[in-house]
C-alpha positions in Angstrom: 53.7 72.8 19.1 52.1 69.3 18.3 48.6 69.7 17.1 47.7 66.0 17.0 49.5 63.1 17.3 48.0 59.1 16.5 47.8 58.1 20.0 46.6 60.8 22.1 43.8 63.0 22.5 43.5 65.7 20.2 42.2 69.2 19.6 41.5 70.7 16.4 39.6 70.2 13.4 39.1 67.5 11.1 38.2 67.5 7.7 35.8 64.3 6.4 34.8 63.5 2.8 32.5 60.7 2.0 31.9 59.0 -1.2 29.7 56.8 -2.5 26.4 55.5 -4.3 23.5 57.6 -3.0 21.0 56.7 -0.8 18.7 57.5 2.0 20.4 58.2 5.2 24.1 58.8 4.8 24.1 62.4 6.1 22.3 60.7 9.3 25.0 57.9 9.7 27.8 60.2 9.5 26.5 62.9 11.7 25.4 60.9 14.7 28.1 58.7 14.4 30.1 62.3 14.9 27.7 63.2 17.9 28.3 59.9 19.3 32.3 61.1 19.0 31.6 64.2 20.5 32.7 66.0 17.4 31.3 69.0 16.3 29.9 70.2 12.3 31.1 73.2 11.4 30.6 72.9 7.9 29.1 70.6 5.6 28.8 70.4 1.6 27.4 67.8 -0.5 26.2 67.2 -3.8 25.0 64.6 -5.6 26.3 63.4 -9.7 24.0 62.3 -12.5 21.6 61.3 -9.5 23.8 58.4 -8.4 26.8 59.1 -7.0 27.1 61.0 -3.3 30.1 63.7 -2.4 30.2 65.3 0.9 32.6 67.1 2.7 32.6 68.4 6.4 34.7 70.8 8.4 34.3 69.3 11.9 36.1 70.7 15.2 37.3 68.4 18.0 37.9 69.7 21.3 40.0 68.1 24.4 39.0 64.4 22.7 40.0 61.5 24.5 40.2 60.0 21.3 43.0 60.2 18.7 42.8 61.0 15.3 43.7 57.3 14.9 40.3 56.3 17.2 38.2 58.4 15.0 39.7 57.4 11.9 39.2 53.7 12.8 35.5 54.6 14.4 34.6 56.1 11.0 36.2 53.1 9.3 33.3 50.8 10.5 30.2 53.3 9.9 32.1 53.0 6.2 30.9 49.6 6.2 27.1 50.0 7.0 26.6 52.9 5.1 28.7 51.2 1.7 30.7 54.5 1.5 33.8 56.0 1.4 34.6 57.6 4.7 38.5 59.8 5.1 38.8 61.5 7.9 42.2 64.2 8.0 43.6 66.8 10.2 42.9 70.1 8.7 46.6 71.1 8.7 47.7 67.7 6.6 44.3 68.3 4.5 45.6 71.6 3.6 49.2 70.8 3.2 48.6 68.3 0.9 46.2 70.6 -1.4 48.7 73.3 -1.2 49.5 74.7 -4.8 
């Protein structure tokens, strides 16, 4: 059974970290540019170290998507840009196979 594939829609969830300097508004950025997507938050953790540097992480859930994981990956790729952060967006089943102990 194909979960995703690069080039087709897709179904699933996605798991997004962000990294950067902190600053006012990232949490925003990301999350409407999500809505925008029509992808849906499941779970969300940040935290912020020594006050300057920004960590989140977000278990998101994409369903019947027009878009690829590709699209989304690329569509990310540009918010990256405005908001000065790190932006990777994964399939929760390569996410977890490549943290696998």
């Amino acid at each position: 059974r194909r979960i995703f594939n690069l080039v087709g829609k897709m179904d699933g969830k996605i798991v997004v970290t962000v990294m950067g300097a902190d600053k006012t508004g990232i949490v925003a950025g990301i999350s409407t540019k999500l809505n925008e997507l029509s992808i849906n938050i499941i779970d969300i953790s940040q935290t912020i170290f020594e006050n300057e540097i920004f960590a989140m992480i977000m278990l998101t859930e994409v369903k019947d998507n027009k878009k690829s994981i590709g699209d989304i990956q690329n569509e990310l790729k540009t918010l990256e840009e405005s908001l000065k952060v790190k932006i990777f967006a994964q399939h929760e089943d390569i996410f977890k196979a490549m943290h696998r102990i």
